[in-house]
CHARMM internal coordinates of N, CA and C (Angstrom, degrees):
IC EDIT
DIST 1 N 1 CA 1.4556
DIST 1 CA 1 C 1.5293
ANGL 1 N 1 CA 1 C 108.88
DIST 1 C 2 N 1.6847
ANGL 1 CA 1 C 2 N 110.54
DIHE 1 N 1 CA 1 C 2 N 130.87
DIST 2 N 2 CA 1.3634
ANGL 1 C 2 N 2 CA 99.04
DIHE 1 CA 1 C 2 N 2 CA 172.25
DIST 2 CA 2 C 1.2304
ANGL 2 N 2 CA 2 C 115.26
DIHE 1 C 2 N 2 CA 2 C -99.33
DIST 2 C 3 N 1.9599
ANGL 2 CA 2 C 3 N 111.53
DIHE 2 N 2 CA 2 C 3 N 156.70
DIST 3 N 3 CA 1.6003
ANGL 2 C 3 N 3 CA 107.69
DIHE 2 CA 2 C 3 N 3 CA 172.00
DIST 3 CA 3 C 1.4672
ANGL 3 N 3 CA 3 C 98.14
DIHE 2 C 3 N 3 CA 3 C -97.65
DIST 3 C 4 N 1.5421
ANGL 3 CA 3 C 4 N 84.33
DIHE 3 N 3 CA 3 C 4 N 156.75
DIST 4 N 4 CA 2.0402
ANGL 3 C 4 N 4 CA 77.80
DIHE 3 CA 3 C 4 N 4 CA 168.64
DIST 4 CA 4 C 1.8519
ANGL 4 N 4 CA 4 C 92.40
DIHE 3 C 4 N 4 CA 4 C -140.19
DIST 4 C 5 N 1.6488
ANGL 4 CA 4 C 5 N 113.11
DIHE 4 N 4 CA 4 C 5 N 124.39
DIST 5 N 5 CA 1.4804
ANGL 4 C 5 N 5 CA 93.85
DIHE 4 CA 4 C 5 N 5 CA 165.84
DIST 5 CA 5 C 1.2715
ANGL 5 N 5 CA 5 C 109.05
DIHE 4 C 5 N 5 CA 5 C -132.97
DIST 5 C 6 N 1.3222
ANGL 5 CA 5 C 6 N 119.63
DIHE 5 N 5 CA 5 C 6 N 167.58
DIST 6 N 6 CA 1.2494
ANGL 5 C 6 N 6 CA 112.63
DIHE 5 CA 5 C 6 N 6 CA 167.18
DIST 6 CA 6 C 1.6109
ANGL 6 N 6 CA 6 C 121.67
DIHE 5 C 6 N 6 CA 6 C -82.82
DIST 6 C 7 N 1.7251
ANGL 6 CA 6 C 7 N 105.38
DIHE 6 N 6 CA 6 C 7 N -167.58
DIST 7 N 7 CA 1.8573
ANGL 6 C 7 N 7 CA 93.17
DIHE 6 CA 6 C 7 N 7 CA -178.65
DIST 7 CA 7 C 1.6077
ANGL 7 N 7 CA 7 C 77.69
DIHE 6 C 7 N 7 CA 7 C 172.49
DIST 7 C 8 N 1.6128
ANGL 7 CA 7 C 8 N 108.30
DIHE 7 N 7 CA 7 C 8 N 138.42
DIST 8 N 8 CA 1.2404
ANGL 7 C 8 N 8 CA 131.33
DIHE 7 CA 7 C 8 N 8 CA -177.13
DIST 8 CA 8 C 1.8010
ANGL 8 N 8 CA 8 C 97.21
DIHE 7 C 8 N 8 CA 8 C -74.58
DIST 8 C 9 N 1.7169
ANGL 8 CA 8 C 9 N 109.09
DIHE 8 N 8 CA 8 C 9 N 144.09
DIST 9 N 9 CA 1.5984
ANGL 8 C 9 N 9 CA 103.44
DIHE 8 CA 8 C 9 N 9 CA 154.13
DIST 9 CA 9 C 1.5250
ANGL 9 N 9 CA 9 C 88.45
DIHE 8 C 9 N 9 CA 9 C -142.71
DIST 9 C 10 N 1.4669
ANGL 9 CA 9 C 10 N 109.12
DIHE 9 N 9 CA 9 C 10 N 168.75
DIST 10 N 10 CA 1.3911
ANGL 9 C 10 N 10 CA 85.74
DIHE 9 CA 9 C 10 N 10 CA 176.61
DIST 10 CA 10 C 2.2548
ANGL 10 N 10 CA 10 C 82.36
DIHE 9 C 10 N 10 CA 10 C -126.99
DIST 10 C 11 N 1.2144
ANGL 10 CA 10 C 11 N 94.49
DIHE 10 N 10 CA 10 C 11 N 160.33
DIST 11 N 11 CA 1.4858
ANGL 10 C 11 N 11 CA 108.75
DIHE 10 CA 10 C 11 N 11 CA -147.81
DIST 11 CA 11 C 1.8080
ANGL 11 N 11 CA 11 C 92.34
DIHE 10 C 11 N 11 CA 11 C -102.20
DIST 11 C 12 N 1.4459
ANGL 11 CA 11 C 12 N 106.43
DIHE 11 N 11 CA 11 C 12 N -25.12
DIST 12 N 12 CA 1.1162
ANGL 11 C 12 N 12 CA 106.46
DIHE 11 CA 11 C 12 N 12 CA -169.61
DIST 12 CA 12 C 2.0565
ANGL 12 N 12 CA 12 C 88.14
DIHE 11 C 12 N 12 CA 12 C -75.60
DIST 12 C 13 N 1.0033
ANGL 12 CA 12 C 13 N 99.94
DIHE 12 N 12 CA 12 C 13 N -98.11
DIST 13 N 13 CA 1.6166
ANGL 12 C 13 N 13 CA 113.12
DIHE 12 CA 12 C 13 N 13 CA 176.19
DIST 13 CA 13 C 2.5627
ANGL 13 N 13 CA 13 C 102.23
DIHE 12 C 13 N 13 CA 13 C -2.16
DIST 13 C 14 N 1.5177
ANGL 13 CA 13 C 14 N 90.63
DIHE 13 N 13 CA 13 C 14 N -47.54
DIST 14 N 14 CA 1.5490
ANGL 13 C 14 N 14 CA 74.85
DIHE 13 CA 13 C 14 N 14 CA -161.41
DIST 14 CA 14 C 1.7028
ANGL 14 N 14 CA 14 C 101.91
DIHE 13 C 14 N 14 CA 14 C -100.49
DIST 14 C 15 N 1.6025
ANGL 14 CA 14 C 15 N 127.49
DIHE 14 N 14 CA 14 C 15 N -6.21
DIST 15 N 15 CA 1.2269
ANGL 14 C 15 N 15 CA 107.55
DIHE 14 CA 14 C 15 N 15 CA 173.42
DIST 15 CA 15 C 1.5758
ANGL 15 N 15 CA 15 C 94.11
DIHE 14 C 15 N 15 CA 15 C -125.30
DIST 15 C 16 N 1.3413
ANGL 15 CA 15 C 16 N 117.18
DIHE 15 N 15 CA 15 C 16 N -56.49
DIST 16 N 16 CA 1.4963
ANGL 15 C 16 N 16 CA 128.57
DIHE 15 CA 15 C 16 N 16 CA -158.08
DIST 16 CA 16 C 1.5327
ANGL 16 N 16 CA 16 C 112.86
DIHE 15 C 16 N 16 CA 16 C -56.81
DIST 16 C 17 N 0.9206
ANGL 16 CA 16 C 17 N 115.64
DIHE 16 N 16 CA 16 C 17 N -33.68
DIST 17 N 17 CA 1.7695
ANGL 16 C 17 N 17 CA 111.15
DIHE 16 CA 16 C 17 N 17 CA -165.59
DIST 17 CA 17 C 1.7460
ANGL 17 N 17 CA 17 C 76.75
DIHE 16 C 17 N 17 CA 17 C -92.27
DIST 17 C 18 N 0.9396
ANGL 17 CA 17 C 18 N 142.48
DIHE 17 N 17 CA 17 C 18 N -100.67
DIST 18 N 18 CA 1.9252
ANGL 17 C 18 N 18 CA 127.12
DIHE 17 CA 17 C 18 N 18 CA 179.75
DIST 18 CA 18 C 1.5991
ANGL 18 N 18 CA 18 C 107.17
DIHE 17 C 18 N 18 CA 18 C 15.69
DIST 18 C 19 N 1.2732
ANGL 18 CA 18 C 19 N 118.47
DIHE 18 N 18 CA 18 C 19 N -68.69
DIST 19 N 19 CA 1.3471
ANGL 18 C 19 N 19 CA 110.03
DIHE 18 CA 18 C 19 N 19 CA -153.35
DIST 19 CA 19 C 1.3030
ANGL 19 N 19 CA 19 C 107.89
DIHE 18 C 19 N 19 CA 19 C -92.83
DIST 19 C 20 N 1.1942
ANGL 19 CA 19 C 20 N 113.81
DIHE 19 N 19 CA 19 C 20 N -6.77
DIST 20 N 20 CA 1.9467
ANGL 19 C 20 N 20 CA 127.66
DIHE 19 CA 19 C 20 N 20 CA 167.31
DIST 20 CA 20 C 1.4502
ANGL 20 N 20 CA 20 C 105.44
DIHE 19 C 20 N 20 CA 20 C -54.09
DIST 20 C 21 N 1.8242
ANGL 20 CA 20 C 21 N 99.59
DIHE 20 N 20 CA 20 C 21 N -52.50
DIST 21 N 21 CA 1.5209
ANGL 20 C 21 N 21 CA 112.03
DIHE 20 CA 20 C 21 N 21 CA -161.80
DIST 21 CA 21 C 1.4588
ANGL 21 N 21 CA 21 C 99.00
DIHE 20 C 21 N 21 CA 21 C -58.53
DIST 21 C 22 N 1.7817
ANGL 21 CA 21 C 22 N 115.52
DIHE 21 N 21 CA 21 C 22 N -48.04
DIST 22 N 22 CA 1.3539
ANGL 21 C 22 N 22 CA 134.20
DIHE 21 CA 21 C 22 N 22 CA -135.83
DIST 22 CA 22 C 1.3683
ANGL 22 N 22 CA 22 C 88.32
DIHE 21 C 22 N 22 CA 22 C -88.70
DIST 22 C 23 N 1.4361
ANGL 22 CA 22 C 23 N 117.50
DIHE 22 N 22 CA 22 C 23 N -15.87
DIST 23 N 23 CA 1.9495
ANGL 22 C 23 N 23 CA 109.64
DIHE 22 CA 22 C 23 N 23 CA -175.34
DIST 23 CA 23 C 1.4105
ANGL 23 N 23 CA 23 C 107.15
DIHE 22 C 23 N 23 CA 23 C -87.04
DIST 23 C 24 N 2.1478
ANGL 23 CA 23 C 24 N 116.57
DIHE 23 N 23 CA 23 C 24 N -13.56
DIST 24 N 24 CA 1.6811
ANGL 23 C 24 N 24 CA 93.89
DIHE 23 CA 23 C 24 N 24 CA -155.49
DIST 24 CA 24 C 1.3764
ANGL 24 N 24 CA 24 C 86.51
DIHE 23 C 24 N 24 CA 24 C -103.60
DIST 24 C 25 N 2.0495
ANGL 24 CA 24 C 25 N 130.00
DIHE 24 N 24 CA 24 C 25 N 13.29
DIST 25 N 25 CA 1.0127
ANGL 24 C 25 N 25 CA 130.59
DIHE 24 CA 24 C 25 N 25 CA 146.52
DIST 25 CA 25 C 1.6152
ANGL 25 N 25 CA 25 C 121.23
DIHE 24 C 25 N 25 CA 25 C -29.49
DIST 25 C 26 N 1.3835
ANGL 25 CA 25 C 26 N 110.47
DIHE 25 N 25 CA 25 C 26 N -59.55
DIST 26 N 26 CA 1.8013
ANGL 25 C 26 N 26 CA 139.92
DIHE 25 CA 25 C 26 N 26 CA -178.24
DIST 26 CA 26 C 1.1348
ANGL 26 N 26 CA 26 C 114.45
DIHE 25 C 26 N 26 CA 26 C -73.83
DIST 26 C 27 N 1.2330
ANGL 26 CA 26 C 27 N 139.22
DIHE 26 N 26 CA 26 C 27 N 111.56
DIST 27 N 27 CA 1.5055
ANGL 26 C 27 N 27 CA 137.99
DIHE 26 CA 26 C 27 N 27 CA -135.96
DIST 27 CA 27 C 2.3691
ANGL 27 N 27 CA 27 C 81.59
DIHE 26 C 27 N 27 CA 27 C -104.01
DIST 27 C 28 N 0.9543
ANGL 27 CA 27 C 28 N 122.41
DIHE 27 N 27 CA 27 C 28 N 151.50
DIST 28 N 28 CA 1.5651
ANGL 27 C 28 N 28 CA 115.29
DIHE 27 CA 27 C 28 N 28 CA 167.36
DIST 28 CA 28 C 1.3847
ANGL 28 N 28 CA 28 C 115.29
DIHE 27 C 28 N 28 CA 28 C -82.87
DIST 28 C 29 N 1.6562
ANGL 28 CA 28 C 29 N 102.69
DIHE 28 N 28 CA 28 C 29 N -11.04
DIST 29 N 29 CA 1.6803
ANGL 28 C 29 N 29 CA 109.04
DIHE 28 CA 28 C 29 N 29 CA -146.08
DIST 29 CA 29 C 1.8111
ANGL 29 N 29 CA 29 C 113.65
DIHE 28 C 29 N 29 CA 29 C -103.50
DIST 29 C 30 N 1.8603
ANGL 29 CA 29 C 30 N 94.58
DIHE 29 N 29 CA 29 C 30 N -15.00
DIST 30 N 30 CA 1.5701
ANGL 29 C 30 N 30 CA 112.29
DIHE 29 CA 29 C 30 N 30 CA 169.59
DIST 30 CA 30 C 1.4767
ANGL 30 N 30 CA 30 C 112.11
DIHE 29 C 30 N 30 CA 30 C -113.51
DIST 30 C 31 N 1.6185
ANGL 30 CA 30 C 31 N 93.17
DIHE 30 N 30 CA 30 C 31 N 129.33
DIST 31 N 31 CA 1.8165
ANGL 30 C 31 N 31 CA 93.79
DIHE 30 CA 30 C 31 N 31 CA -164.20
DIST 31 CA 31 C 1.3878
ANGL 31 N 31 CA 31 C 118.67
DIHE 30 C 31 N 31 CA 31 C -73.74
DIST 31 C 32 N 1.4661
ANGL 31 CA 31 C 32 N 126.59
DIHE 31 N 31 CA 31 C 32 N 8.24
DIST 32 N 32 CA 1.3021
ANGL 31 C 32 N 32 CA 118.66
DIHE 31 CA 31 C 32 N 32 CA 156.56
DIST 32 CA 32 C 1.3263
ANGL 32 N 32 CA 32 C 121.93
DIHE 31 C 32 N 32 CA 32 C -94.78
DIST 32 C 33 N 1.2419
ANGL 32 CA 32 C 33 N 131.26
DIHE 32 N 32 CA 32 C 33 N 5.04
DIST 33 N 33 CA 1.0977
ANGL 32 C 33 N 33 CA 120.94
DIHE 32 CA 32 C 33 N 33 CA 158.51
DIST 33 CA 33 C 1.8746
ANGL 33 N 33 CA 33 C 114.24
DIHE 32 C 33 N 33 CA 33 C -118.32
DIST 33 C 34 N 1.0832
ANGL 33 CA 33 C 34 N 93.29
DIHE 33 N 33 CA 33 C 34 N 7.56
DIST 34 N 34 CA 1.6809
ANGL 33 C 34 N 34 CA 84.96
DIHE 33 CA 33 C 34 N 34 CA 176.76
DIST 34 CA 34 C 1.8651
ANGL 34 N 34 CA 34 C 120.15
DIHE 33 C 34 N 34 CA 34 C -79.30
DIST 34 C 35 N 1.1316
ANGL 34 CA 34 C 35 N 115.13
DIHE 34 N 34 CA 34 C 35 N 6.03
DIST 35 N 35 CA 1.3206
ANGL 34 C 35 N 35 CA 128.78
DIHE 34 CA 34 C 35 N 35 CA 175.14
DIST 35 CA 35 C 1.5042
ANGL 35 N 35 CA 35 C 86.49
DIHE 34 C 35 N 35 CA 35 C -70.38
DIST 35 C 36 N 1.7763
ANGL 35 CA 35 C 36 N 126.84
DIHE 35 N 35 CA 35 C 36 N -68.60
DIST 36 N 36 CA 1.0974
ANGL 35 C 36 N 36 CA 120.82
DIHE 35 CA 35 C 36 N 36 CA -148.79
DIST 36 CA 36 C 1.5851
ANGL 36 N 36 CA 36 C 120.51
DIHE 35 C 36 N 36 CA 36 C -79.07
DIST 36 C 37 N 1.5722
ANGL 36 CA 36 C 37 N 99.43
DIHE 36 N 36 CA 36 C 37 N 2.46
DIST 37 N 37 CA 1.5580
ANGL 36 C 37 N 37 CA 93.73
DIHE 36 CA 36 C 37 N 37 CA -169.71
DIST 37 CA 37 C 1.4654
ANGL 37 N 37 CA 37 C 98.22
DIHE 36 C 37 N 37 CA 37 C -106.95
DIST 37 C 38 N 1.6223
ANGL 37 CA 37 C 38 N 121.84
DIHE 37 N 37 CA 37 C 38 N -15.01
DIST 38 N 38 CA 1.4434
ANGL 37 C 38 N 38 CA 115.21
DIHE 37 CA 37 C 38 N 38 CA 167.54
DIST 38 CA 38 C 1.3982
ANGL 38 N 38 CA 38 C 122.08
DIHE 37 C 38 N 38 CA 38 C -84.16
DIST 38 C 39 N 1.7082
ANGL 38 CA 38 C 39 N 107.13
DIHE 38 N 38 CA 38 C 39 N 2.79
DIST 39 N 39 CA 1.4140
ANGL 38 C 39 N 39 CA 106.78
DIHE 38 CA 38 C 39 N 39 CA 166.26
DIST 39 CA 39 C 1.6647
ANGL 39 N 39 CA 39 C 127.11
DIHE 38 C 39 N 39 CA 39 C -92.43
DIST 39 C 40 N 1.6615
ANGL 39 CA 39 C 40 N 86.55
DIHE 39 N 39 CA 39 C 40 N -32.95
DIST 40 N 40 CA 1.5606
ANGL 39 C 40 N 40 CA 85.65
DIHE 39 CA 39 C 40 N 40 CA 167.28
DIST 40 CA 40 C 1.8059
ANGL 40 N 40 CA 40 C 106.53
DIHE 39 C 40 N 40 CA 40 C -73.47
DIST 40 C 41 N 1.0360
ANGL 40 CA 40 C 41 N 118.81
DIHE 40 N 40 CA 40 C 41 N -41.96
DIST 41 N 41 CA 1.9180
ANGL 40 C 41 N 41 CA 117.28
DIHE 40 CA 40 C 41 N 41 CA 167.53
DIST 41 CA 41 C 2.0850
ANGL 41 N 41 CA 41 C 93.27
DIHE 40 C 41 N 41 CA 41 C -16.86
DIST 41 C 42 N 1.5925
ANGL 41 CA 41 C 42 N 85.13
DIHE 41 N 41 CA 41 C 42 N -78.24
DIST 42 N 42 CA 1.3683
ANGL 41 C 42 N 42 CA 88.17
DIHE 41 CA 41 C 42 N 42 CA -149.44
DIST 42 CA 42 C 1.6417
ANGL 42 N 42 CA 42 C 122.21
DIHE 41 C 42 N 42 CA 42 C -53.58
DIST 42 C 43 N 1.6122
ANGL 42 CA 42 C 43 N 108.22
DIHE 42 N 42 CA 42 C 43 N -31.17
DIST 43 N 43 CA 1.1837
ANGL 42 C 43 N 43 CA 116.49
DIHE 42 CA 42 C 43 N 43 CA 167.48
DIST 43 CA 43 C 1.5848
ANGL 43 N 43 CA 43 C 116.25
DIHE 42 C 43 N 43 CA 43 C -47.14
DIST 43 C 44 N 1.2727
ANGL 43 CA 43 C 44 N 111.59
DIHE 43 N 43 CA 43 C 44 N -47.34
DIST 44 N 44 CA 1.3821
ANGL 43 C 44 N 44 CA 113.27
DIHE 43 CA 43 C 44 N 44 CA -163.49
DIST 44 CA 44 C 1.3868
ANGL 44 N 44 CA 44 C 104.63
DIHE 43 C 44 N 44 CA 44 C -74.69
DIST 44 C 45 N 1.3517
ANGL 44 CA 44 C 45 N 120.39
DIHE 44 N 44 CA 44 C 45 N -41.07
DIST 45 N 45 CA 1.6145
ANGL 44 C 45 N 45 CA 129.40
DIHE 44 CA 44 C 45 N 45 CA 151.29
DIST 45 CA 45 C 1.5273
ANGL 45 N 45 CA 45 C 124.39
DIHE 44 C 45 N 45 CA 45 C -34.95
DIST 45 C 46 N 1.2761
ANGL 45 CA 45 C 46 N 112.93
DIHE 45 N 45 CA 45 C 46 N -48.23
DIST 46 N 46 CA 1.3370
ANGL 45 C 46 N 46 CA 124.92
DIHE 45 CA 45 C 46 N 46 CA 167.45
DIST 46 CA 46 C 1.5339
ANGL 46 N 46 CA 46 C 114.78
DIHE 45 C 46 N 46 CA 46 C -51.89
DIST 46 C 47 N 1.1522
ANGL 46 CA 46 C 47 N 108.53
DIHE 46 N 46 CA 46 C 47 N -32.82
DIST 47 N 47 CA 1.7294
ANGL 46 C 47 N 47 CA 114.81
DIHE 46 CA 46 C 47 N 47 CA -149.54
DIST 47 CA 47 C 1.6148
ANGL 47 N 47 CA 47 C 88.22
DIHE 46 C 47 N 47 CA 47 C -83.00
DIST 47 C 48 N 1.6877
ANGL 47 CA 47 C 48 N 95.60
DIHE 47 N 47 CA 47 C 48 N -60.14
DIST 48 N 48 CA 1.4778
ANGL 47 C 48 N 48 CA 96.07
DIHE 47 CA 47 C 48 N 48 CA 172.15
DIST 48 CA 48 C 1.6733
ANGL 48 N 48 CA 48 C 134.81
DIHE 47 C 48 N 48 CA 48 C -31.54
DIST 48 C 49 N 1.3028
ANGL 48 CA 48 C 49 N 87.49
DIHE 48 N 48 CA 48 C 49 N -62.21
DIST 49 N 49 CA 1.6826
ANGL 48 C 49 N 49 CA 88.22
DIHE 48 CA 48 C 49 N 49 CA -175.51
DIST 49 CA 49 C 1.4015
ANGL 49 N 49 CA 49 C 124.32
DIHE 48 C 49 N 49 CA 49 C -67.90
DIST 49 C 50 N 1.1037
ANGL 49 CA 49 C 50 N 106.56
DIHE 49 N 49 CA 49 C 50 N -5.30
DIST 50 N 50 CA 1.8311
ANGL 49 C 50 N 50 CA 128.87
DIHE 49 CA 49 C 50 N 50 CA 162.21
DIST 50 CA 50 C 1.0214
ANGL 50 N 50 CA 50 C 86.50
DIHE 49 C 50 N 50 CA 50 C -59.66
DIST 50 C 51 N 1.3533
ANGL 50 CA 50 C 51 N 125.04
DIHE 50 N 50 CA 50 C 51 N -93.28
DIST 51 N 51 CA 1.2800
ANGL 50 C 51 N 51 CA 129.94
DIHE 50 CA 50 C 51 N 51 CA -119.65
DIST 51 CA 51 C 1.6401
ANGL 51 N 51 CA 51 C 92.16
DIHE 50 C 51 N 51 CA 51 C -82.67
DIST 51 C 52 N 0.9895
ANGL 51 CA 51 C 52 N 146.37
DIHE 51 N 51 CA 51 C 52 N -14.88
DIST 52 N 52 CA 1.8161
ANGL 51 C 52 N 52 CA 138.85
DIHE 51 CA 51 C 52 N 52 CA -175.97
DIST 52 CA 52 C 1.4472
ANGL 52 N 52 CA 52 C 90.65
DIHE 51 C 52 N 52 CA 52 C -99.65
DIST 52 C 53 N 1.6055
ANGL 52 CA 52 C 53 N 133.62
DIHE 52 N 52 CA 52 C 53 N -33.05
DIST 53 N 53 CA 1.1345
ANGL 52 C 53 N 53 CA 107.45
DIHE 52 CA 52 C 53 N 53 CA -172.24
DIST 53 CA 53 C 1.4970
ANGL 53 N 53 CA 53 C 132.35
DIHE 52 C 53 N 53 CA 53 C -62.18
DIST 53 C 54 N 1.6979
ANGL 53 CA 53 C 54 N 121.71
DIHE 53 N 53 CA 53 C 54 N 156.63
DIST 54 N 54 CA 1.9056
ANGL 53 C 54 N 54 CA 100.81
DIHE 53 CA 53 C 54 N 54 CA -177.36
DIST 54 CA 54 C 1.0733
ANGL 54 N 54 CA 54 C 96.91
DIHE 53 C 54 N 54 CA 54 C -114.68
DIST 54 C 55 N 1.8057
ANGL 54 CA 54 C 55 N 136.41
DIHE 54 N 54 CA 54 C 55 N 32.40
DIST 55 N 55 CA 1.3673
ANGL 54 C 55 N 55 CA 134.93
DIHE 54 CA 54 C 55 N 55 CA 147.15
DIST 55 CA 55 C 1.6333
ANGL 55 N 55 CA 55 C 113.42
DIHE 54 C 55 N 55 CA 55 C -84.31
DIST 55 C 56 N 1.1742
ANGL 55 CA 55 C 56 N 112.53
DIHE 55 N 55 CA 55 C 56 N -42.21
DIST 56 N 56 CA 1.2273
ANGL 55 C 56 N 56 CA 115.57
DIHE 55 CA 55 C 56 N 56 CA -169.30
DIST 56 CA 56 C 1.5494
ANGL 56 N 56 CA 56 C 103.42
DIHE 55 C 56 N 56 CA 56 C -73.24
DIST 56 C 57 N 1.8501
ANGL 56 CA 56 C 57 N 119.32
DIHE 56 N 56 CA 56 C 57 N 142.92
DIST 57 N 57 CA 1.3901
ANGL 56 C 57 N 57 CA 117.03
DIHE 56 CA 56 C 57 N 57 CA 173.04
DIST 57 CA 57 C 1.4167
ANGL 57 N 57 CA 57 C 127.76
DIHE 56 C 57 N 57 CA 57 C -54.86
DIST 57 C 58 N 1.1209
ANGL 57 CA 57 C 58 N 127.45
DIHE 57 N 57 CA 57 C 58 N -2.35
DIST 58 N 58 CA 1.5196
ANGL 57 C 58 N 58 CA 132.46
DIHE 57 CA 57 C 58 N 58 CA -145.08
DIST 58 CA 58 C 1.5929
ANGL 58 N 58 CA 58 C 92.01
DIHE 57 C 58 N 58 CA 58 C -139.64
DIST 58 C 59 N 1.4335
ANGL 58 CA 58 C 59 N 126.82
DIHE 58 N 58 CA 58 C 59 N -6.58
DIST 59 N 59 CA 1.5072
ANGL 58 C 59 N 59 CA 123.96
DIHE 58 CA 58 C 59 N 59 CA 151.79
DIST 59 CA 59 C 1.1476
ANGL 59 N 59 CA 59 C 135.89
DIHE 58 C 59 N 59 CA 59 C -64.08
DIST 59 C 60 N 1.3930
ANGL 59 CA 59 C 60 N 128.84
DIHE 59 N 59 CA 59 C 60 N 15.39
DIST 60 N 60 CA 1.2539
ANGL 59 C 60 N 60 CA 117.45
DIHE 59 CA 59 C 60 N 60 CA -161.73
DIST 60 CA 60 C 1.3137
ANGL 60 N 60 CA 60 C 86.80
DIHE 59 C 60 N 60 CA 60 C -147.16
DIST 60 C 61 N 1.6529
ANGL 60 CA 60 C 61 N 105.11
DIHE 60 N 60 CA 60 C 61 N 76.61
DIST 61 N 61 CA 0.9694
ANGL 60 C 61 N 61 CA 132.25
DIHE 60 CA 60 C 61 N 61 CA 173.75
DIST 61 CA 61 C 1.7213
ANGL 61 N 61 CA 61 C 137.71
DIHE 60 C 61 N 61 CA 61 C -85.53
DIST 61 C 62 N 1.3284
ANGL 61 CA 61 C 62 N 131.40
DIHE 61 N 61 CA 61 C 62 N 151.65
DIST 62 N 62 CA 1.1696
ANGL 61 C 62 N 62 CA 108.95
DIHE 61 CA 61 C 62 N 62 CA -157.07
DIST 62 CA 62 C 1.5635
ANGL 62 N 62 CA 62 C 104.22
DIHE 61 C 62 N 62 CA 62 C -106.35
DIST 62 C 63 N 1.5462
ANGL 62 CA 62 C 63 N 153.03
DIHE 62 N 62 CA 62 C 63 N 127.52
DIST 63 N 63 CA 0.9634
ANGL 62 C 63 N 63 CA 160.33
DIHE 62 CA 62 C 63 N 63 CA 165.04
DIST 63 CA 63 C 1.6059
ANGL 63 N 63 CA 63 C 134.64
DIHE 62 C 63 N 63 CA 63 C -52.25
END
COOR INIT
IC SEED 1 N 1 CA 1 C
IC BUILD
């Protein structure tokens, strides 16, 4: 028999606020580092639209 339960994390606290910090490292405004600050952008963008989407498994999230 399987269990299945849920359990709060909060995403901001264990990935998102990290890569906020780790993006205002990467200035947008000098072109050698603006590669790295539109990647962490997009990651953090990425993460997002996971988690609100109701296709993806991991959307149906608890509030």
């Amino acid at each position: 028999m399987e269990n299945h339960y849920w359990f709060s994390c909060n995403l901001g606290d264990i990935l998102i606020t990290k890569l906020l910090d780790l993006r205002k490292i990467y200035d947008k405004n000098k072109a050698d580092e603006r590669p790295m600050n539109e990647f962490i952008k997009l990651v953090v963008n990425t993460v997002y639209g996971d988690i609100v989407s109701p296709y993806f498994y991991i959307g149906n999230t608890i509030t």
